[in-house]
C-alpha positions in Angstrom: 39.2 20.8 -131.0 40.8 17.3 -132.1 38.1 15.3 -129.9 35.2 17.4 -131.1 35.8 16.7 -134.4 37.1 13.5 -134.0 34.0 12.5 -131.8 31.4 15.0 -133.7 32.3 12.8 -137.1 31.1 9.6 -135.6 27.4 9.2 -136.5 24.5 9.1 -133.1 27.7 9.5 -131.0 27.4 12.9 -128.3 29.9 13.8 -125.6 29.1 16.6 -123.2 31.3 18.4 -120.2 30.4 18.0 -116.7 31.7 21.1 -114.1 30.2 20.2 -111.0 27.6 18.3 -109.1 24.7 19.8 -110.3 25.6 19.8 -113.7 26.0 16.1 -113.4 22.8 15.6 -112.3 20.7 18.0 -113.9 21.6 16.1 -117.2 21.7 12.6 -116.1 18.2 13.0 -114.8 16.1 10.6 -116.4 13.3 13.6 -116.6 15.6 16.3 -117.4 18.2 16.3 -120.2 19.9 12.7 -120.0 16.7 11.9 -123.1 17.6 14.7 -125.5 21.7 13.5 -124.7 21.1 9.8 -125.7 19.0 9.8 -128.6 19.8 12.2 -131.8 16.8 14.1 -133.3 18.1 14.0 -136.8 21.5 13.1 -139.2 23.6 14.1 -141.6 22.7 18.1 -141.4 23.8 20.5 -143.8 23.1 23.6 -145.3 24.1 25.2 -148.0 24.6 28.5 -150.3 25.1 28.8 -153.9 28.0 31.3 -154.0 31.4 31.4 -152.5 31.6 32.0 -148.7 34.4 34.3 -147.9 34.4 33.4 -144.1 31.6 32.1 -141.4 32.4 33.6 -138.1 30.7 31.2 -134.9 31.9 30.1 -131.6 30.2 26.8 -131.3 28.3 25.5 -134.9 30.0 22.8 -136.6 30.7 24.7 -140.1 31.2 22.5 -143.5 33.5 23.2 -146.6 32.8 26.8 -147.2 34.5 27.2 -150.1 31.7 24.6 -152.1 29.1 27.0 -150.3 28.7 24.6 -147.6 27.5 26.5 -144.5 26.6 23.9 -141.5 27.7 19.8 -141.5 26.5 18.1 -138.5 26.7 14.2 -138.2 23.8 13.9 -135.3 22.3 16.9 -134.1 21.0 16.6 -130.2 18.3 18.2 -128.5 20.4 19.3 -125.4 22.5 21.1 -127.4 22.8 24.7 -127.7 22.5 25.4 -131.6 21.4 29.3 -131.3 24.8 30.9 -130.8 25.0 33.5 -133.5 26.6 32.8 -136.9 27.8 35.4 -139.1 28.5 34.7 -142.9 30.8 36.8 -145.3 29.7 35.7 -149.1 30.2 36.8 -152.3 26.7 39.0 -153.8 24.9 36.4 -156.2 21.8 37.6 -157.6 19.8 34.0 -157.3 20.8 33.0 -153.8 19.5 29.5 -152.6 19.7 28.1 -149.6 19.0 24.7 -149.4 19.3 22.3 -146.3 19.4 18.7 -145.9 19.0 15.9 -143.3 17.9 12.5 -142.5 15.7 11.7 -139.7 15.7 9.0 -137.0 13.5 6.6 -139.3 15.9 7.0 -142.4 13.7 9.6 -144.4 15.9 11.9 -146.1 14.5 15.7 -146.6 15.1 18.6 -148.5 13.9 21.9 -148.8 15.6 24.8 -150.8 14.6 28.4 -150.1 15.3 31.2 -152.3 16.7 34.5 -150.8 14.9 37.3 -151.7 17.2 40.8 -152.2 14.5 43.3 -153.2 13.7 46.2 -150.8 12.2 49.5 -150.8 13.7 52.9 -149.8 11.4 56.0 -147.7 8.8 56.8 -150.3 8.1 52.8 -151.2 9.7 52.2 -154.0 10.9 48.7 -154.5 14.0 48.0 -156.2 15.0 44.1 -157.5 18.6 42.5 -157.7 21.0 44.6 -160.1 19.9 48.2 -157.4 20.3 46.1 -154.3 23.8 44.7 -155.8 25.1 48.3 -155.9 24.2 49.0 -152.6 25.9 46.1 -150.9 29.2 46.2 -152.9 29.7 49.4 -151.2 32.9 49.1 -148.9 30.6 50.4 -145.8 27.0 49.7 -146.2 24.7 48.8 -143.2 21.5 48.2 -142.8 21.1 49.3 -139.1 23.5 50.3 -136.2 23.6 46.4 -135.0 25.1 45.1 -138.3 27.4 48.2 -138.3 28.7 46.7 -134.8 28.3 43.3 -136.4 30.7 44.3 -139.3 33.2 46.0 -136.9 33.7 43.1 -134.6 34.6 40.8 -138.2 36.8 43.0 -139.2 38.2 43.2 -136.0 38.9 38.9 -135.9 39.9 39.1 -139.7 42.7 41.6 -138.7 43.6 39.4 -135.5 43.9 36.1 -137.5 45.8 37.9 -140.5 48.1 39.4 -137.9 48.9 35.6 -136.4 49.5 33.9 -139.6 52.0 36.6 -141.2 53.6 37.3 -137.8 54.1 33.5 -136.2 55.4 32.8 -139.2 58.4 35.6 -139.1 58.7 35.0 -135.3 62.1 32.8 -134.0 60.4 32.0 -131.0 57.6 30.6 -130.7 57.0 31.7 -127.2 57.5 34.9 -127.9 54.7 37.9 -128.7 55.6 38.9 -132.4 54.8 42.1 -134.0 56.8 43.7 -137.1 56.8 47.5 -137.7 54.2 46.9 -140.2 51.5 45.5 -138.2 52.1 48.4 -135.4 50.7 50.8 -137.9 47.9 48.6 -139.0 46.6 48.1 -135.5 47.3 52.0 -135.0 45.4 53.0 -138.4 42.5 50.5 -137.8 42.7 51.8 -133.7 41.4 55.0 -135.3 39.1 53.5 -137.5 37.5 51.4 -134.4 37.2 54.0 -132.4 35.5 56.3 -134.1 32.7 53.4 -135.6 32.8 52.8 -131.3 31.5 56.5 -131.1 29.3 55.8 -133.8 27.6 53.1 -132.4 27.3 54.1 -129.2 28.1 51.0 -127.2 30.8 51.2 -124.4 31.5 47.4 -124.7 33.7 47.6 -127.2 36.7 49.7 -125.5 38.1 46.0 -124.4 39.0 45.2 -128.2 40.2 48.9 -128.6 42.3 48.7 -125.4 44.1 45.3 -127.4 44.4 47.6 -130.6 45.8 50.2 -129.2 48.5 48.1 -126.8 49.4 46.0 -129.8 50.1 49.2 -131.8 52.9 50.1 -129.4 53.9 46.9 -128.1 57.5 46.9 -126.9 59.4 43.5 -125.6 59.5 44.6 -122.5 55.8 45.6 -122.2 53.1 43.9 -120.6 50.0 43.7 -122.9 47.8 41.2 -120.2 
């Protein structure tokens, strides 16, 4: 994490892991990706939202200062790169919503385009309803728009729970080498167990019993229990 961000920072600079042979030379191929590595398409990327961003979920996207709104930040964005992983944002309901992105491009033009986010819908018998109807309806504690986002949702508050988990509990723990988990968190991972399993019937999709297996062995977690 250090050297991507450390290298990522450095304007038209790209570095890129190599596993095996044909790795190597699939992308040093002059005809294959070694162009899109070499030469950046665009700088200075970033996009933004005018409200306060509660938490970006993403595996691989470079994401700015969310607490100014800012979603994305990338220095020099390269062709080879694989920018369509999924990104999930948690904001706070703002009845204007812009979202505005930036960038420069290879010949030093700088662009910007803002879009506004539109929040009207329409229910079974086509009536449409503007901003201060559709604010009700997402400031409800459990409100989807289909069974994908309902899975979406659960899997969030699944990491949110994980992450507030390891920053009460390392904290508390002597060892640092050692699995930590107080009383308390036992019966949060055994109340939210319940909760997760029955959005997993719900939903209908079998793939999640691996993250209610961890619930469920973290919610009776002895010393002298394995948990791998």
């Amino acid at each position: 994490k250090l050297l991507h961000s450390s290298l990522s920072g450095v304007q038209g600079c790209n570095y890129l892991s190599v596993h095996n042979k044909q790795e190597f030379i699939a992308k040093f191929h002059k005809e294959q990706e070694f162009p899109f590595i070499i030469r950046p398409i665009l700088y200075d990327l970033n996009v933004t939202l005018n409200t306060k961003i509660q938490q970006v979920y993403t595996a691989t996207l470079d994401t700015g200062n969310t607490r100014t709104g800012q979603i994305m930040n990338i220095k020099s964005l390269f062709a080879n790169n694989n920018y369509s992983q999924p990104l999930i944002i948690k904001f706070n309901y703002q009845k204007q919503l812009n979202l505005t992105t930036e960038f420069i491009t290879v010949d030093n033009k700088t662009h910007k385009n803002v879009q506004a986010i539109d929040l009207t819908y329409s229910d079974n018998e086509d009536d449409i309803y503007g901003g201060n109807e559709k604010a009700k309806l997402v400031q409800q504690k459990n409100f989807y728009d289909s069974i994908g986002i309902r899975k979406v949702v659960l899997l969030c508050r699944y990491i949110d729970m994980m992450r507030q988990w390891i920053k009460v509990d390392e904290k508390s723990s002597e060892d640092p080498n050692k699995l930590m988990i107080s009383t308390k968190w036992k019966e949060n991972f055994k109340e939210f167990g319940e909760y997760f399993e029955s959005e997993m019937k719900v939903i209908g999709d079998e793939q999640l019993q691996k993250e209610l297996d961890i619930i469920k062995k973290l919610s009776v977690y002895q010393d002298t229990v394995d948990i791998d």
